[in-house]
VODOBA-968200 format. One record per atom (N, C-alpha, C, O, CB): z, y, x; residue in one letter. Coordinates in pm, whole numbers, plus 32768, in hexadecimal, padded with zeros to 4 digits. Atoms other than C-alpha are relative to their C-alpha. Glycine has a CB too. Example, Ala and Ser with C-alpha at 12.3 -4.5 7.8 and 13.67 -1.06 7.14 Angstrom:
% residues 2
80007F898059a 830C7E3E84CEa 80008078805Aa 8042807680C2a 807D80037F9Da 7FFA7F897FAEs 82CA7F968557s 8049806D7FB3s 805A80DC7FE6s 7F72802E8029s 
% end
This chain:
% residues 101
7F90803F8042x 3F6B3CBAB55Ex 8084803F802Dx 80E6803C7FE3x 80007F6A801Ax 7F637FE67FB9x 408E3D48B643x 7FF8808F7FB0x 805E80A37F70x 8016800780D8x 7FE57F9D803Ax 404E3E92B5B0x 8047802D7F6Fx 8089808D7F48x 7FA5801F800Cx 7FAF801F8092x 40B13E21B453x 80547FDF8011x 809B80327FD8x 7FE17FB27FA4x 7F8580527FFBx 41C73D5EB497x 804780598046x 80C08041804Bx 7FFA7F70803Fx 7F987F9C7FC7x 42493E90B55Ax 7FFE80607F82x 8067809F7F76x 7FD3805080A1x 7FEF7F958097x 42033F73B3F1x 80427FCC7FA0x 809980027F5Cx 7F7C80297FB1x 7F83805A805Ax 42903E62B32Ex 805E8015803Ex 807B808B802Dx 7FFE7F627FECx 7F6D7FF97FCEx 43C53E4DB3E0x 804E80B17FF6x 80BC80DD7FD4x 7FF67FC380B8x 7FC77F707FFFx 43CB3FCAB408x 804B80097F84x 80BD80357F74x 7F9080778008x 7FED7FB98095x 43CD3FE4B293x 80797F6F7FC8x 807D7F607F4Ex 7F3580137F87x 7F80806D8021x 45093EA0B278x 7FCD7FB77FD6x 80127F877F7Cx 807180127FADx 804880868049x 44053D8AB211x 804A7F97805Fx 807A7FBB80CBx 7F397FF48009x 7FE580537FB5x 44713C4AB28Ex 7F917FA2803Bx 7F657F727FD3x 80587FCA7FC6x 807780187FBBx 43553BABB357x 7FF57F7D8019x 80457F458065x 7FF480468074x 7FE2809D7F89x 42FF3A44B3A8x 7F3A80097FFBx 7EE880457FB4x 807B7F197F92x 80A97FEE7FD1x 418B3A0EB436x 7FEF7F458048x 80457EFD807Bx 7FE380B080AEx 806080597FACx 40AF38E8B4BEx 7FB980068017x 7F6F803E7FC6x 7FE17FB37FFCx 8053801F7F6Bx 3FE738AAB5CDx 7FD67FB08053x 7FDF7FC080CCx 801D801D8046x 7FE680727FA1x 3FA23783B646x 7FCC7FF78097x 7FE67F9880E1x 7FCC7F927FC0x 8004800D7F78x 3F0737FFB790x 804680608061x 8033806C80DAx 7F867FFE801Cx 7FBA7F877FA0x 3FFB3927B7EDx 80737FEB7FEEx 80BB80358031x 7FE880997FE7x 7F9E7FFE7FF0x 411B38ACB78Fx 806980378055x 809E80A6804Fx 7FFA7FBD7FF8x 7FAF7FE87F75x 41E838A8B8B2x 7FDC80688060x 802E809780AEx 7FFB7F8C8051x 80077F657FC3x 413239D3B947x 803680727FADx 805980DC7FE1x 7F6C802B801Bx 7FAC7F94804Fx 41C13A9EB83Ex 805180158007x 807880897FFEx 8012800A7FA7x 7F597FDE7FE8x 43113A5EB875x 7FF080458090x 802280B58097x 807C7F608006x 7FF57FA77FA7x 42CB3AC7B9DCx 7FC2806E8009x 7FDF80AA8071x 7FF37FD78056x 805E7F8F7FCDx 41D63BE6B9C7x 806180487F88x 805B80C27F98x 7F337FF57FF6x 7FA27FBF8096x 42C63C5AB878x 80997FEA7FF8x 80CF7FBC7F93x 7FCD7FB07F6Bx 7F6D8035802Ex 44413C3CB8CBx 8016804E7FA9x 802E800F7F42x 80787FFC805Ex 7FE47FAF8052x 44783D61B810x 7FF07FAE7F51x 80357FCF7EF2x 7F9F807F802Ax 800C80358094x 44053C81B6CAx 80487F7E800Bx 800D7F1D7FDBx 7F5F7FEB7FC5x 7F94807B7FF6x 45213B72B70Fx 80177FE67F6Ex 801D7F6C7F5Fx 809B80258055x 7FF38018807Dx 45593B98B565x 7F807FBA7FBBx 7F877F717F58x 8024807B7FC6x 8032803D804Ex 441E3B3DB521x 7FCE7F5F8023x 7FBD7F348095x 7FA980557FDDx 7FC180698011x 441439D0B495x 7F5E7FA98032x 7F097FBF7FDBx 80547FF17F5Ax 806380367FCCx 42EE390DB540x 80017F227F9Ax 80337EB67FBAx 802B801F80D5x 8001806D8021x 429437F6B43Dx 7FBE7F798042x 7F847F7780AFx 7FDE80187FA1x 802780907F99x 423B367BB49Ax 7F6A7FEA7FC3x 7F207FA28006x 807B7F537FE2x 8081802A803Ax 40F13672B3A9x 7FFD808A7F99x 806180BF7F6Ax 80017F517FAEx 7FCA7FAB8044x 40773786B2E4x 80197FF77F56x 802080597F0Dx 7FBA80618026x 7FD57FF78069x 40C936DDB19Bx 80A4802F7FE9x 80D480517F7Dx 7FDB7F8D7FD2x 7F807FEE800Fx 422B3719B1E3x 800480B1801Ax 807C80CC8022x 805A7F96806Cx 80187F7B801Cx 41E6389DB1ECx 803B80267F5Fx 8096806D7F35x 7F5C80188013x 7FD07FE980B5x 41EA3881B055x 8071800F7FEFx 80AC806B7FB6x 7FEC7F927F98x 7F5A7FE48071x 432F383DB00Dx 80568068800Dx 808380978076x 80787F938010x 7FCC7F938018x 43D53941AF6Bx 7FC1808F8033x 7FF980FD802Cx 80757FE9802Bx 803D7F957FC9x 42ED3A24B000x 7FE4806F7F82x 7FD2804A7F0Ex 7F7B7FCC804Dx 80237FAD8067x 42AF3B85AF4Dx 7F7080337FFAx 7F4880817FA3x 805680698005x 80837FC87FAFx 413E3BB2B013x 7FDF7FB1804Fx 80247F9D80B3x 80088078804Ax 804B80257F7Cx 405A3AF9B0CEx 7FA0804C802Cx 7F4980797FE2x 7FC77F8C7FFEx 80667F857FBDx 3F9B3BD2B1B2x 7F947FA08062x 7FA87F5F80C9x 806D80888077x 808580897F9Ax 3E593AFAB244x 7FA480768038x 7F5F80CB8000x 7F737F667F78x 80517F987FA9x 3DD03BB2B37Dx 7FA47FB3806Ax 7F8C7FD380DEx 806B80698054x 803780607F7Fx 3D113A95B420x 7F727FC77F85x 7F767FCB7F0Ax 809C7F55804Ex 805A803F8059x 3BC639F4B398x 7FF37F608031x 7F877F25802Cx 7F6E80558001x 7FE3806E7FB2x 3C2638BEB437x 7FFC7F777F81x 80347F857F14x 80A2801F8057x 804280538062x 3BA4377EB374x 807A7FAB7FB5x 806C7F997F3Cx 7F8D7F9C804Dx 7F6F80238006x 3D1336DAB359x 8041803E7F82x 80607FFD7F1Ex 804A80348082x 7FE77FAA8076x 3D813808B27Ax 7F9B80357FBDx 7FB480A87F9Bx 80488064801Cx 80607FDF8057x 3C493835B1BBx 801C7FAC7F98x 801D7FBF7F1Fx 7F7C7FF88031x 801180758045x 3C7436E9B16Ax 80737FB87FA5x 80817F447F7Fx 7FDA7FAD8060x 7F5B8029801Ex 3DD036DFB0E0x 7FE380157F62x 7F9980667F29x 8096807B8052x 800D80148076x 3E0D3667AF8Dx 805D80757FACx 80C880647F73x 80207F707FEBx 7FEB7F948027x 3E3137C1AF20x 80617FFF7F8Fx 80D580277F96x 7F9080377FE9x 7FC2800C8060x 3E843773ADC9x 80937F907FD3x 80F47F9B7F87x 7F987FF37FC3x 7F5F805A7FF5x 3F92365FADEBx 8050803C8053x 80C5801D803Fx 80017F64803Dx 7F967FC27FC6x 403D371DAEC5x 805A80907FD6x 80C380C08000x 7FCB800C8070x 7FA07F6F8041x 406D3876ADCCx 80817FC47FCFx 80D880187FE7x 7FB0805D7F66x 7F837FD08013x 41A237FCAD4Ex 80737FC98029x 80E07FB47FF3x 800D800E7F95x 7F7C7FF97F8Ax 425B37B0AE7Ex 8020809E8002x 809680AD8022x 7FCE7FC280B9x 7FF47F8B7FF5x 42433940AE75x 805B80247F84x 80527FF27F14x 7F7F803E800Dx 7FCD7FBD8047x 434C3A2AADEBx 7FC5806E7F97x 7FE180A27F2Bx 804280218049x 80677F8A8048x 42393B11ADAEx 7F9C8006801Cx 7F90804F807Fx 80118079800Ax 8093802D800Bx 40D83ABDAD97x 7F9C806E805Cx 7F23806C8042x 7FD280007F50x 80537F987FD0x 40493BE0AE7Ax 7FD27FAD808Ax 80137F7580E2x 8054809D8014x 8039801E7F6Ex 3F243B8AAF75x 7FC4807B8037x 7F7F80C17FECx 7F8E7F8B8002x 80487F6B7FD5x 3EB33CBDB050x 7FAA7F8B806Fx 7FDC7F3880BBx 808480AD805Ax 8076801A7FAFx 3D673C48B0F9x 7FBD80488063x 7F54807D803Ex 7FB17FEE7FBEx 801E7FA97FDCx 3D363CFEB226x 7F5D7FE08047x 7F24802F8092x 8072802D8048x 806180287FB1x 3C073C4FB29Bx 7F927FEB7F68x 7F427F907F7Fx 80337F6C8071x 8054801B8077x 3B393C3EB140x 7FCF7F908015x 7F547F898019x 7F99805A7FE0x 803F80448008x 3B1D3B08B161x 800C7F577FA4x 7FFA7EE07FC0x 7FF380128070x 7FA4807D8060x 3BAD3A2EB030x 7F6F806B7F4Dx 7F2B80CF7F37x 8141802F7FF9x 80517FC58075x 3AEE3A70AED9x 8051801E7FB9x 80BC7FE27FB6x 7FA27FB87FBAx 7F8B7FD5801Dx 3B8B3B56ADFFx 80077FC87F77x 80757FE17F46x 801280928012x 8039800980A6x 3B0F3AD7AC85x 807B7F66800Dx 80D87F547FBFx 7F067FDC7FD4x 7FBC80487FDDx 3BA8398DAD38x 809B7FF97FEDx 80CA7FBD7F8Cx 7FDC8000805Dx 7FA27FCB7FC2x 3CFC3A04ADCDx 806580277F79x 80DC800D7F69x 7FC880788063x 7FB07FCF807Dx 3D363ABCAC52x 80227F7E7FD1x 80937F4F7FDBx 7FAF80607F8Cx 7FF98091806Ex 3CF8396AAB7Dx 80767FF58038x 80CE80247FF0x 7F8E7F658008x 7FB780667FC4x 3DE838BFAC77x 80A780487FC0x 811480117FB5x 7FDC7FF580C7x 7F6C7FE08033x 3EFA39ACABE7x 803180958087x 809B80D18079x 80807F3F8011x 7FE77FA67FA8x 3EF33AB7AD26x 8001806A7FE0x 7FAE80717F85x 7FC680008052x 80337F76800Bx 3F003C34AD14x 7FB5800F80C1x 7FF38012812Bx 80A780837FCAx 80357FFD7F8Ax 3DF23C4CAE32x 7FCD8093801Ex 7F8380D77FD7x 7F987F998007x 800C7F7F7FAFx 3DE53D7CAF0Cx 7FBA7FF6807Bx 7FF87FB980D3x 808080378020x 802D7FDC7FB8x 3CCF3DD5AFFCx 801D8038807Bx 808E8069807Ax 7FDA80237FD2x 7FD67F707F5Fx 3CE43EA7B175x 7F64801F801Ex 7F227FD8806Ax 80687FA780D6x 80747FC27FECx 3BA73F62B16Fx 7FCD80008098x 7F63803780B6x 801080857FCBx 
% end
């Protein structure tokens, strides 16, 4: 995850992430990422978001009401780096869904 959020940023994305068990080690093991925005739940990720990037297979965000939440998004893009959301799914819901081989 830190590796993205250091390529995002490289490239001027604006970043917010959750975690609910590293939180607070992130801010210390990551001062350097003081911009990015550490949400309180990850439905609050959506809003206005241009990309959600899901790199965890963690049951919490599997389980997220995928489709009520596309249009808190500015722009419907999910990149799945963990293949682990269905993609036939993900489309219906209104997503452009993108893989990480």
């Amino acid at each position: 995850m830190i590796e993205i959020i250091r390529r995002l940023l490289d490239h001027g994305a604006r970043v917010s992430a959750h975690d609910p068990k590293a939180a607070e080690a992130f801010r210390l093991q990551q001062p350097d990422m003081a911009e990015v925005e550490l949400a309180a739940g990850p439905e609050a990720l959506f809003e206005g978001a241009d990309a959600i990037v899901l790199v965890t297979e963690w049951k919490q965000y599997l389980g997220l009401d995928w489709a009520g939440l596309r249009p808190r998004m500015r722009a419907p893009v999910l990149v799945d780096g963990r293949n682990a959301l269905n993609r036939v799914e993900m489309e219906a819901a209104g997503y452009r869904y993108l893989r990480i081989p």
